[in-house]
The first five atom37 places (N, CA, C, CB, O) and aatype in JSON, in Angstrom:
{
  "aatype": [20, 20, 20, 20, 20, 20, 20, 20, 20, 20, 20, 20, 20, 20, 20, 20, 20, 20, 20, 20, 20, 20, 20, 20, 20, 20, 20, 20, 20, 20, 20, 20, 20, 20, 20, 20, 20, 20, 20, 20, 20, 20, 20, 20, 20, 20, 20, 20, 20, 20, 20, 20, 20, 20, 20, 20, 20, 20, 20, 20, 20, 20, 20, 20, 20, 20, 20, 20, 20, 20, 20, 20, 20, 20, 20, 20, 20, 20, 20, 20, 20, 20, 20, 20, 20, 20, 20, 20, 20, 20, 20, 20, 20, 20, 20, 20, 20, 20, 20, 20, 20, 20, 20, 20, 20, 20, 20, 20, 20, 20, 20, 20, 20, 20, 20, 20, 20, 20, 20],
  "atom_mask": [
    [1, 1, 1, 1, 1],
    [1, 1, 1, 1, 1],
    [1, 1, 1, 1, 1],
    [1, 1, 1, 1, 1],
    [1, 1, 1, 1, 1],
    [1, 1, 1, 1, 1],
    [1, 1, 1, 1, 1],
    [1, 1, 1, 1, 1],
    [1, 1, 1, 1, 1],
    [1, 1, 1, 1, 1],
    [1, 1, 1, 1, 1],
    [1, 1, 1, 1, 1],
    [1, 1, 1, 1, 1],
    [1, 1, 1, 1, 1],
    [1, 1, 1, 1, 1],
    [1, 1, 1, 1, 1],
    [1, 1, 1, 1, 1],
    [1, 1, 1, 1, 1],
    [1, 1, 1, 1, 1],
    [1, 1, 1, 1, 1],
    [1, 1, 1, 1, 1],
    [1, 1, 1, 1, 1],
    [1, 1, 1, 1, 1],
    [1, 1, 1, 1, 1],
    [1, 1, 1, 1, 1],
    [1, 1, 1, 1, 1],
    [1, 1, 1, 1, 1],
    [1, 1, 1, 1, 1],
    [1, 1, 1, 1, 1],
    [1, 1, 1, 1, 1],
    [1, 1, 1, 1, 1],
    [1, 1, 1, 1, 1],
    [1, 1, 1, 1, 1],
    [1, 1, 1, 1, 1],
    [1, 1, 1, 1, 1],
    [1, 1, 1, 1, 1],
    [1, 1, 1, 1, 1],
    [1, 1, 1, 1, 1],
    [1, 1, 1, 1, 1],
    [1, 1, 1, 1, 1],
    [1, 1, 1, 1, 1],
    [1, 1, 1, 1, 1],
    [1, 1, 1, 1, 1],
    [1, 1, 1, 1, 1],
    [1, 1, 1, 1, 1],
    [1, 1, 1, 1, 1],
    [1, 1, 1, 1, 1],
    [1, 1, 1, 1, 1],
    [1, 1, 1, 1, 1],
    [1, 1, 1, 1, 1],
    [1, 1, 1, 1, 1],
    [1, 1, 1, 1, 1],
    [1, 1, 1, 1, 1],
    [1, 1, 1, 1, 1],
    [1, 1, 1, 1, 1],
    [1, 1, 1, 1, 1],
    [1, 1, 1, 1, 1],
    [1, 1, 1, 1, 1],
    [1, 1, 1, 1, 1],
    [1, 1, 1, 1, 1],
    [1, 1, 1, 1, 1],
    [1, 1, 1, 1, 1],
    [1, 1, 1, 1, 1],
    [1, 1, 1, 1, 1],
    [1, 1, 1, 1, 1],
    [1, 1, 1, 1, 1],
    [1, 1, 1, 1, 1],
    [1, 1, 1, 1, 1],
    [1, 1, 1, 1, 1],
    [1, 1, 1, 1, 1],
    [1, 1, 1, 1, 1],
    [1, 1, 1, 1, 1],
    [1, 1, 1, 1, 1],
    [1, 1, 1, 1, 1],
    [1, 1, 1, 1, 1],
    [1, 1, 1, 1, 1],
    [1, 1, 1, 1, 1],
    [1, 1, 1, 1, 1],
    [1, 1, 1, 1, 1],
    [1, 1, 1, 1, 1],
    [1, 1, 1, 1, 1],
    [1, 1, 1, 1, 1],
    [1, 1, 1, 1, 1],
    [1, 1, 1, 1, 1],
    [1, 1, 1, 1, 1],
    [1, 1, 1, 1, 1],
    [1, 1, 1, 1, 1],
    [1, 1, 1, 1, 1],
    [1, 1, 1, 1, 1],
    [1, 1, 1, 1, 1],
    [1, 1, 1, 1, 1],
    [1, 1, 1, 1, 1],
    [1, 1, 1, 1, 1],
    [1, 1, 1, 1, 1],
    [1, 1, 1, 1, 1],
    [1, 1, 1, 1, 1],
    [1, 1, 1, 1, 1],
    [1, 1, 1, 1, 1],
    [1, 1, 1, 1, 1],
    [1, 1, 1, 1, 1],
    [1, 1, 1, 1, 1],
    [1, 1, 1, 1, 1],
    [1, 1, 1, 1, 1],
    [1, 1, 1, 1, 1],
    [1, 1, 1, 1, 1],
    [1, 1, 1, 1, 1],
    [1, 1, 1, 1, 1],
    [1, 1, 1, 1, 1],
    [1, 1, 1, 1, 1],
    [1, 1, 1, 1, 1],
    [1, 1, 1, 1, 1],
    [1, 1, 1, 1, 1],
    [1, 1, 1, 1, 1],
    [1, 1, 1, 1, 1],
    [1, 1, 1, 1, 1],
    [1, 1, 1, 1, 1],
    [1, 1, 1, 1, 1],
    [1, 1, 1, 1, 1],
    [1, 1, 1, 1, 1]
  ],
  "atom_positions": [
    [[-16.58, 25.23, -19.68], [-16.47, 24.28, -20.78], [-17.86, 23.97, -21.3], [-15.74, 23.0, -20.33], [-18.89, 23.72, -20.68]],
    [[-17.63, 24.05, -22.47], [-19.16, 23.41, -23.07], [-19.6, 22.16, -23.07], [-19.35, 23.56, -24.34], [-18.68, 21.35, -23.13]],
    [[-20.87, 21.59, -23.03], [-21.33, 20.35, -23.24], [-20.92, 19.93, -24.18], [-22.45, 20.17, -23.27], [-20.78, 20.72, -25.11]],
    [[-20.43, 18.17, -24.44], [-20.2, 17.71, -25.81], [-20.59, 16.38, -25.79], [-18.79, 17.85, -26.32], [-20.14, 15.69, -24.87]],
    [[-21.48, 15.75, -26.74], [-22.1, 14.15, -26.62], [-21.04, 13.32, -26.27], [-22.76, 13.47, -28.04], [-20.2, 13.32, -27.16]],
    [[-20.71, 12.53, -25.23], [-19.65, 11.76, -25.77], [-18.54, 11.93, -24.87], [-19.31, 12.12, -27.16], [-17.69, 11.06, -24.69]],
    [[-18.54, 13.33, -24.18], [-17.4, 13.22, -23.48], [-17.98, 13.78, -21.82], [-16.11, 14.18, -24.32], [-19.14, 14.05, -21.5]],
    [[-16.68, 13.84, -20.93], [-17.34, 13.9, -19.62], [-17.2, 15.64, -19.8], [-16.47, 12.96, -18.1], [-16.5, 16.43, -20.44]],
    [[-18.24, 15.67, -18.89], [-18.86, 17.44, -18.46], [-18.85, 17.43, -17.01], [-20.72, 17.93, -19.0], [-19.43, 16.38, -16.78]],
    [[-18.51, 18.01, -15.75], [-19.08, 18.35, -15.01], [-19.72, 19.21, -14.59], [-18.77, 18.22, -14.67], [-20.13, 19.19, -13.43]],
    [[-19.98, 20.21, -15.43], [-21.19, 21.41, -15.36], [-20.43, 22.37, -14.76], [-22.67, 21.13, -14.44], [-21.22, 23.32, -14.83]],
    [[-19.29, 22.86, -14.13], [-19.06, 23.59, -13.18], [-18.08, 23.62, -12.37], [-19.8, 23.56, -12.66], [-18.4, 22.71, -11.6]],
    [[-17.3, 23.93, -12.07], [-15.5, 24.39, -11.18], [-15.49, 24.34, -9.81], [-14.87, 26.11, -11.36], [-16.23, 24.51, -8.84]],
    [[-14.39, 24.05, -10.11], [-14.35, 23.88, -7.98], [-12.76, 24.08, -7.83], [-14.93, 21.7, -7.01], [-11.86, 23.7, -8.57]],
    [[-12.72, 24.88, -6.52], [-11.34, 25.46, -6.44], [-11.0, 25.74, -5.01], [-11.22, 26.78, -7.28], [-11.8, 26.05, -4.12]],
    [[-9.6, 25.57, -4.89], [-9.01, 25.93, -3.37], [-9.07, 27.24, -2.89], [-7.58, 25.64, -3.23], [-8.42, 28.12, -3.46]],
    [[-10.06, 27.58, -1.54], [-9.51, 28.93, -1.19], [-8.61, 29.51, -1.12], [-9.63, 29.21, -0.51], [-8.41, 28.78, -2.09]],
    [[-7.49, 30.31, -0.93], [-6.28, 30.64, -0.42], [-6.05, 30.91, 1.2], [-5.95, 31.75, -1.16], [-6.53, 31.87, 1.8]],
    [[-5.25, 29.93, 1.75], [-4.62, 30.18, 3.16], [-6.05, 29.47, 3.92], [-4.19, 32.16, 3.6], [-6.54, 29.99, 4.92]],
    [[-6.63, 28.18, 3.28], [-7.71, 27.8, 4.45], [-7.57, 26.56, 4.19], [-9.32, 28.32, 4.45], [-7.38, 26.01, 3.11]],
    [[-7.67, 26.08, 5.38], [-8.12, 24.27, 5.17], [-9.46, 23.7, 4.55], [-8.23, 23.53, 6.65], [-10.64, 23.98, 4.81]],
    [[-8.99, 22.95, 3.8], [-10.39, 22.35, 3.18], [-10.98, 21.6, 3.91], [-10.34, 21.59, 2.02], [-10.26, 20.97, 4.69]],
    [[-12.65, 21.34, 3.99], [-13.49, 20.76, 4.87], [-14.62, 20.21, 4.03], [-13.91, 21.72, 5.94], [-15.12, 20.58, 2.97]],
    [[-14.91, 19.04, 5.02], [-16.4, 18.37, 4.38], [-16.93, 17.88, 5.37], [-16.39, 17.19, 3.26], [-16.61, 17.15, 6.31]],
    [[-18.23, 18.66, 4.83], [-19.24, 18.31, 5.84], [-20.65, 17.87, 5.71], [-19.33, 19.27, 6.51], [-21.54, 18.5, 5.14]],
    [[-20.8, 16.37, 6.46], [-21.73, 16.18, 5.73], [-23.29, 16.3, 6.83], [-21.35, 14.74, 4.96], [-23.17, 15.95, 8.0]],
    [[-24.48, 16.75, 6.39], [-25.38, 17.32, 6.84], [-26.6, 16.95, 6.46], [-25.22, 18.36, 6.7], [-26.8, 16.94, 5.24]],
    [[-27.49, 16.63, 7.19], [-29.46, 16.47, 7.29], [-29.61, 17.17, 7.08], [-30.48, 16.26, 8.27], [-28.93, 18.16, 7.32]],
    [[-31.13, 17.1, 6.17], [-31.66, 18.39, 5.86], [-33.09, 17.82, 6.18], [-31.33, 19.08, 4.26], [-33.55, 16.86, 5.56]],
    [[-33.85, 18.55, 7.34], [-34.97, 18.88, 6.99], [-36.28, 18.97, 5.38], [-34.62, 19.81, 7.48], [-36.78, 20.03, 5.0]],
    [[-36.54, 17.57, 4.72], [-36.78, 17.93, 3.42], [-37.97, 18.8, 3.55], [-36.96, 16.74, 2.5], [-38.23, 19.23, 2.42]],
    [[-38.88, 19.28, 4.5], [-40.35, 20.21, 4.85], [-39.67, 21.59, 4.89], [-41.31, 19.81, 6.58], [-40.12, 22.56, 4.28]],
    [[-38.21, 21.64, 5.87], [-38.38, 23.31, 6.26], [-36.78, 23.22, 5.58], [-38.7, 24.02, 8.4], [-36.61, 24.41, 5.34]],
    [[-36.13, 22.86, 5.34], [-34.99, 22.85, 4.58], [-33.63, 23.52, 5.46], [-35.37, 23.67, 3.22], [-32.6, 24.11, 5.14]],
    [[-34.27, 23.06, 6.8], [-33.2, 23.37, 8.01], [-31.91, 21.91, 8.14], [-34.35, 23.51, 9.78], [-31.89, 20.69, 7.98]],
    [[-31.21, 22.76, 8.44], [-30.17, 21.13, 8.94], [-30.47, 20.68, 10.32], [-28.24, 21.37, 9.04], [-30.55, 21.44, 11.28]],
    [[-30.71, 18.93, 10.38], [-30.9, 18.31, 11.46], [-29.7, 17.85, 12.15], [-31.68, 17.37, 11.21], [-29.81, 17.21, 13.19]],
    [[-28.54, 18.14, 11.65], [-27.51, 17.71, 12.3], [-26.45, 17.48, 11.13], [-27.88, 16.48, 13.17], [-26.72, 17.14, 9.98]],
    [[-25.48, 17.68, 11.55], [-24.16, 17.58, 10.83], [-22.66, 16.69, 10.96], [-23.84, 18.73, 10.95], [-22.74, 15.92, 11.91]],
    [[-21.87, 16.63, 10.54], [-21.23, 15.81, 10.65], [-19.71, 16.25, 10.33], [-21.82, 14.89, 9.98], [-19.63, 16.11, 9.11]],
    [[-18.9, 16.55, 10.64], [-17.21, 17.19, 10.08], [-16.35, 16.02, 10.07], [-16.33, 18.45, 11.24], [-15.6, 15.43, 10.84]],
    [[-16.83, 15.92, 8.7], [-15.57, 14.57, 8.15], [-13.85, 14.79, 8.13], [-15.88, 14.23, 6.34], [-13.51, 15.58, 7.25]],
    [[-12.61, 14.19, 8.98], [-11.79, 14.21, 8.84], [-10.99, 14.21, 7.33], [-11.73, 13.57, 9.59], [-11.6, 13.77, 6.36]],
    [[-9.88, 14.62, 7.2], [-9.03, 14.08, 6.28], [-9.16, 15.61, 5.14], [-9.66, 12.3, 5.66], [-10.14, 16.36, 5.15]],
    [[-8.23, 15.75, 4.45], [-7.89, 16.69, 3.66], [-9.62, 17.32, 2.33], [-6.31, 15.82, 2.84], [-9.7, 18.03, 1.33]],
    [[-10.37, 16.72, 2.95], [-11.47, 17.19, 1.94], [-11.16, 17.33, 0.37], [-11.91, 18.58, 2.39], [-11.06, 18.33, -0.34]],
    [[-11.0, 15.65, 0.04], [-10.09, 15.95, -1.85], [-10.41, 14.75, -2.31], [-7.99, 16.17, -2.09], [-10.03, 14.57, -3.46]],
    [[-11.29, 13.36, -1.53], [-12.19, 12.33, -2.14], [-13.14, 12.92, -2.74], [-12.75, 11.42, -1.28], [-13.44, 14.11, -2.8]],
    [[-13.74, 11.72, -3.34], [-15.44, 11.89, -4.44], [-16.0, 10.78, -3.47], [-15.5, 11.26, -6.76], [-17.07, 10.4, -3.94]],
    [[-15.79, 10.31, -2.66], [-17.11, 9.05, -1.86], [-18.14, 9.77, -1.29], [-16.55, 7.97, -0.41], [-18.11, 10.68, -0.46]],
    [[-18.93, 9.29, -1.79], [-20.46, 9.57, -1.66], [-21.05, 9.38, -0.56], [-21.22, 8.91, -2.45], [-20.31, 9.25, 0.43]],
    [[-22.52, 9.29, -0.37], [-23.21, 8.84, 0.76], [-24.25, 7.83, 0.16], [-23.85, 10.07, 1.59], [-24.62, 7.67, -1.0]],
    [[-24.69, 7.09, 1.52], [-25.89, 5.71, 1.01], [-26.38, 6.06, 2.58], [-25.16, 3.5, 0.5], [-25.73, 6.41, 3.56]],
    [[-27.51, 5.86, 2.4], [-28.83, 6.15, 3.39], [-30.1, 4.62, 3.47], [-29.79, 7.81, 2.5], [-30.78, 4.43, 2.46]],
    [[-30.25, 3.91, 4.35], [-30.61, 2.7, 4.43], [-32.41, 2.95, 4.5], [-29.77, 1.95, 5.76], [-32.68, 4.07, 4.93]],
    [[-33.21, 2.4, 4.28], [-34.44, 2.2, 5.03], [-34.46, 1.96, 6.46], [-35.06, 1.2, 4.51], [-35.37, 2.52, 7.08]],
    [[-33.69, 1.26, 7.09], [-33.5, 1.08, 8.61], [-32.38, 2.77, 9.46], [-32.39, -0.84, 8.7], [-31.8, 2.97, 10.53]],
    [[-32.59, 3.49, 8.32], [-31.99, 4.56, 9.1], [-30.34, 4.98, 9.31], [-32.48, 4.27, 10.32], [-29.79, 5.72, 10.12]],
    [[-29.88, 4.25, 8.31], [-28.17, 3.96, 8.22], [-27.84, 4.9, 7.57], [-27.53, 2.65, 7.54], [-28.5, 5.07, 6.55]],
    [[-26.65, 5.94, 7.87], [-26.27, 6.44, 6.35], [-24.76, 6.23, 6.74], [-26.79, 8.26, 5.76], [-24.08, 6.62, 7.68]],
    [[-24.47, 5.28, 5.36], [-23.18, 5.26, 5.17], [-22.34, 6.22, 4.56], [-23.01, 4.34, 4.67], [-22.97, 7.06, 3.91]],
    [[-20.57, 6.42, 4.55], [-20.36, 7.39, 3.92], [-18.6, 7.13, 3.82], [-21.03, 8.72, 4.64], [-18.0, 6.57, 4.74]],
    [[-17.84, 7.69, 2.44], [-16.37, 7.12, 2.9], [-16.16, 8.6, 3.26], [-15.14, 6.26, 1.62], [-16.81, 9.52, 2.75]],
    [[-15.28, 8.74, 4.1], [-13.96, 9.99, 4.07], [-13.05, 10.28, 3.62], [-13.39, 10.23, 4.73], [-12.42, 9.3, 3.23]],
    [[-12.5, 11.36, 3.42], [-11.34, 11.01, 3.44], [-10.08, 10.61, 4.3], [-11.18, 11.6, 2.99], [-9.06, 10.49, 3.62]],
    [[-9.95, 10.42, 5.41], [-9.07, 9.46, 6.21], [-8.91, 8.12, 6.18], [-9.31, 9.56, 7.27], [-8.14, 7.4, 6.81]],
    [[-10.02, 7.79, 5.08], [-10.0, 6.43, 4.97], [-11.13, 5.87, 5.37], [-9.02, 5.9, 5.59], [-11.22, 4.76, 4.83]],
    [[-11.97, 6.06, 6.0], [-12.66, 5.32, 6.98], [-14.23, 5.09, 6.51], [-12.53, 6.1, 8.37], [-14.95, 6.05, 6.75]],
    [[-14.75, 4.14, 5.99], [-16.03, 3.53, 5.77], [-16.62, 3.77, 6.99], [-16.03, 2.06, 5.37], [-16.16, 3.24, 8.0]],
    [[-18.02, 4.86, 7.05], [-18.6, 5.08, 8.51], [-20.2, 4.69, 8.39], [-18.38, 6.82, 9.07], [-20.94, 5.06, 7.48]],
    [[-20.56, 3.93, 9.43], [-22.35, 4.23, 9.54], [-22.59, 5.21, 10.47], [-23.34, 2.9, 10.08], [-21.77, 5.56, 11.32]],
    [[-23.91, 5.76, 10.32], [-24.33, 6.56, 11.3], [-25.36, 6.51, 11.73], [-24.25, 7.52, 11.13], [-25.96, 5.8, 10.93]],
    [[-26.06, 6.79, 12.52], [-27.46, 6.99, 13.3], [-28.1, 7.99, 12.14], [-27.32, 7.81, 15.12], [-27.62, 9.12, 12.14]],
    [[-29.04, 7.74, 11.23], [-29.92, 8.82, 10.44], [-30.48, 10.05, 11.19], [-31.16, 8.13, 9.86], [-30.53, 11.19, 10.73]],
    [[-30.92, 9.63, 12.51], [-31.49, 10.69, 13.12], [-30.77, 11.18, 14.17], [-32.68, 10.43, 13.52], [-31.47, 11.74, 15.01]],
    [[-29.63, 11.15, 14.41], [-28.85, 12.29, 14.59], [-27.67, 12.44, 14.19], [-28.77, 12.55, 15.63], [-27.05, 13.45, 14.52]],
    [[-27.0, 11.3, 13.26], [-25.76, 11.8, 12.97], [-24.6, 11.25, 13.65], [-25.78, 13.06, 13.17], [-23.41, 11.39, 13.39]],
    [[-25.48, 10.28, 15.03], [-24.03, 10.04, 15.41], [-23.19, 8.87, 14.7], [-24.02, 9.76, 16.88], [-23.82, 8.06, 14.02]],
    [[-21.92, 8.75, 14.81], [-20.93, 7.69, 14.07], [-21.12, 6.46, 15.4], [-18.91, 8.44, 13.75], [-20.82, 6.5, 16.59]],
    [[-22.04, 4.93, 14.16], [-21.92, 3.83, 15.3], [-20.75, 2.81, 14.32], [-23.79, 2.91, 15.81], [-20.09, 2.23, 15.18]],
    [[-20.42, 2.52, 13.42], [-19.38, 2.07, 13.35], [-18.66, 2.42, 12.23], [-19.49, 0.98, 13.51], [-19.32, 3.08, 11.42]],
    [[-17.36, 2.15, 11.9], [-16.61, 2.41, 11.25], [-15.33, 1.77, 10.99], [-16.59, 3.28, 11.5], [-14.57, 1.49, 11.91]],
    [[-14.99, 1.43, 9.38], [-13.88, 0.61, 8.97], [-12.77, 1.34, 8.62], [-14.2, -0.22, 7.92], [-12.98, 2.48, 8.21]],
    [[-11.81, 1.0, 8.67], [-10.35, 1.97, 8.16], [-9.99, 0.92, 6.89], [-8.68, 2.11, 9.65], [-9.91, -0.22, 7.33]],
    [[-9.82, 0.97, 5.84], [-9.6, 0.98, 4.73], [-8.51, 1.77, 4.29], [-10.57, 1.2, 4.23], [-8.72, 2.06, 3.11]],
    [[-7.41, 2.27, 4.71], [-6.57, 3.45, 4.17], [-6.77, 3.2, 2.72], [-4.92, 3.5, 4.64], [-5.97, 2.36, 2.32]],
    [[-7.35, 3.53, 2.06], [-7.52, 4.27, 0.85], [-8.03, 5.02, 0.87], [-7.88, 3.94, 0.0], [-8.6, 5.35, 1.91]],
    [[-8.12, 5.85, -0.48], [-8.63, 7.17, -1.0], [-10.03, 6.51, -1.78], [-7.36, 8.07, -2.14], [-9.88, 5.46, -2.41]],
    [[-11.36, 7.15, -1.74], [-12.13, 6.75, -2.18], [-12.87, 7.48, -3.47], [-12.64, 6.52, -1.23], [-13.05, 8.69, -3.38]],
    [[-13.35, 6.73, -4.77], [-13.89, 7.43, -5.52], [-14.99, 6.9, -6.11], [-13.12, 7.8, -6.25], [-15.37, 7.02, -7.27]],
    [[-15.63, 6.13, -4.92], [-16.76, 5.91, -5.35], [-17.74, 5.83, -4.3], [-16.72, 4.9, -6.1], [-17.36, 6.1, -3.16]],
    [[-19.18, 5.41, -4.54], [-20.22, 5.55, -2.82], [-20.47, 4.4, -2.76], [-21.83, 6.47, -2.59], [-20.58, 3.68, -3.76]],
    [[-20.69, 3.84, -1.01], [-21.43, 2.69, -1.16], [-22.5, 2.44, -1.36], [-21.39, 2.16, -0.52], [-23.45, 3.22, -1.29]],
    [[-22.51, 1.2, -1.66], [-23.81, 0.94, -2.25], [-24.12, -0.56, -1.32], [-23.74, 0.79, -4.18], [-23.44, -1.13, -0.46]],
    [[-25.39, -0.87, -1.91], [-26.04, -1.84, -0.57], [-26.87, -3.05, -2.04], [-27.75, -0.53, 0.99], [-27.2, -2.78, -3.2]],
    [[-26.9, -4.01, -1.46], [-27.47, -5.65, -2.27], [-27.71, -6.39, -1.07], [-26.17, -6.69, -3.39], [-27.15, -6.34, 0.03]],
    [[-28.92, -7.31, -1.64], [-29.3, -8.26, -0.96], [-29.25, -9.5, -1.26], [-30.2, -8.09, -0.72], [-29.91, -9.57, -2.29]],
    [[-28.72, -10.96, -0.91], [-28.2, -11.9, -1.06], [-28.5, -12.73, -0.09], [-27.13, -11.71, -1.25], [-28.19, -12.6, 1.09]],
    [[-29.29, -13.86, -0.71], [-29.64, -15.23, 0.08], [-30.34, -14.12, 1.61], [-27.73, -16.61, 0.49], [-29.76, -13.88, 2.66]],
    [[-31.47, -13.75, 1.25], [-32.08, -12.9, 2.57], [-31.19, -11.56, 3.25], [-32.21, -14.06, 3.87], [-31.52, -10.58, 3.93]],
    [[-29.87, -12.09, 2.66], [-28.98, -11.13, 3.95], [-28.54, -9.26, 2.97], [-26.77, -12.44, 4.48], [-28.17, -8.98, 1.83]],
    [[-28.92, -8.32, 4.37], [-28.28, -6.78, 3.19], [-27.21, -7.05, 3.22], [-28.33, -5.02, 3.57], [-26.89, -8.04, 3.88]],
    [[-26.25, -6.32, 2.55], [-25.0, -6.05, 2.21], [-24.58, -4.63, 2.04], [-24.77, -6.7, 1.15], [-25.24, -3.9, 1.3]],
    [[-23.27, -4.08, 2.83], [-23.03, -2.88, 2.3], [-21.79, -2.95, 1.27], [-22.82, -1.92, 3.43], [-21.2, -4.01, 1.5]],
    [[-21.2, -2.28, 0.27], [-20.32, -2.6, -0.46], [-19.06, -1.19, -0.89], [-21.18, -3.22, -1.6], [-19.62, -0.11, -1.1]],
    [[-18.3, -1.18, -0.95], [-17.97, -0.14, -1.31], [-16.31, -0.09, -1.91], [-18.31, 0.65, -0.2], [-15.37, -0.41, -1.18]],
    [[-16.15, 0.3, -3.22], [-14.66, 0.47, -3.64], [-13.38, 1.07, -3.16], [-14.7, 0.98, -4.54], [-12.85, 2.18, -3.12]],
    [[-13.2, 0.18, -2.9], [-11.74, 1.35, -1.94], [-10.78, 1.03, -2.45], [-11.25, 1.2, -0.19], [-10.5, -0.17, -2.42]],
    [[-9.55, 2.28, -3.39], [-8.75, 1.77, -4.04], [-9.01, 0.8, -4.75], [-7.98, 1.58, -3.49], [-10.08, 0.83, -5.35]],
    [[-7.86, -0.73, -4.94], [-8.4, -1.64, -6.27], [-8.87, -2.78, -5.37], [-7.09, -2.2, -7.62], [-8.59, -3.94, -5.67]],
    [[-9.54, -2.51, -4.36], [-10.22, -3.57, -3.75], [-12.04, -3.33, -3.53], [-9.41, -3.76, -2.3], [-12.43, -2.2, -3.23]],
    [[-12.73, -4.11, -3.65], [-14.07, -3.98, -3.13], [-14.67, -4.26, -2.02], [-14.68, -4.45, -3.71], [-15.05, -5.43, -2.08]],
    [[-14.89, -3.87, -1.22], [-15.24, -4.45, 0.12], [-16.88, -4.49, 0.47], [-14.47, -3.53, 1.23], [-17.72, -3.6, 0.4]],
    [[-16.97, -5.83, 0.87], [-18.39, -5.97, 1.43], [-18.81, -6.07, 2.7], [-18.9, -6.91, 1.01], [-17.98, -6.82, 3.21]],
    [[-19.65, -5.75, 3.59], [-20.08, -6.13, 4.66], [-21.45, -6.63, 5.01], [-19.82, -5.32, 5.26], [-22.41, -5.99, 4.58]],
    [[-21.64, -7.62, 5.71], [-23.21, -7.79, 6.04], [-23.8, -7.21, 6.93], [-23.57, -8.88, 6.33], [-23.05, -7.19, 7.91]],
    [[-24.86, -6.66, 7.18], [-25.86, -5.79, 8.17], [-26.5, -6.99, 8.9], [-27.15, -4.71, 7.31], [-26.89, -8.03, 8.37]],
    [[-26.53, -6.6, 10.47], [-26.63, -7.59, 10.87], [-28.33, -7.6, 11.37], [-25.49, -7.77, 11.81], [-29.02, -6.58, 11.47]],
    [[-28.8, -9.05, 11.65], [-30.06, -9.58, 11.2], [-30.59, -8.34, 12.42], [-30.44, -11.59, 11.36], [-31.79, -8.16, 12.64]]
  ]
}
């Protein structure tokens, strides 16, 4: 499809293999040698748009698709907590700060959900 002022473009196609399960996976990258530092195999049918958010203190948040709002350890990936939300997500969280305190935030279905990071 061509570009047009005004309307949405996504540059580019995306499509089901035949006879394979879809997967998402989300992965460190080395930004010096462009190796992966560790990875991550997100549950659930691989067919959300939720994004990822990455903290200064080393957090990266992320939705799935199973539902589940996750933090992780930046430097290796592991999952330290996680919310179930059964919704489908189509958007990333995002993070605000309020009266001193962070916040993580994130749309799930027609609800918004916030959480505070603790001191």
């Amino acid at each position: 499809m061509e570009w047009e002022a005004g309307r949405a473009y996504l540059g580019g196609s995306q499509r089901s293999v035949p006879n394979e399960k879809g997967r998402k996976i989300l992965r460190a990258l080395d930004i010096h040698t462009g190796k992966s530092v560790w990875q991550f195999e997100q549950p659930g049918p691989a067919n959300s748009s939720g994004g990822v958010l990455s903290t200064a203190a080393g957090l990266v948040f992320f939705a799935d698709d199973s539902g589940f709002l996750t933090a992780a350890d930046g430097q290796n990936g592991k999952p330290l907590w996680q919310f179930q939300t059964n919704q489908s997500f189509k958007a990333s969280p995002m993070t605000y700060q309020f009266d001193g305190k962070q916040y993580i935030a994130i749309a799930a279905g027609s609800n918004t959900l916030a959480f505070a990071l603790p001191d």
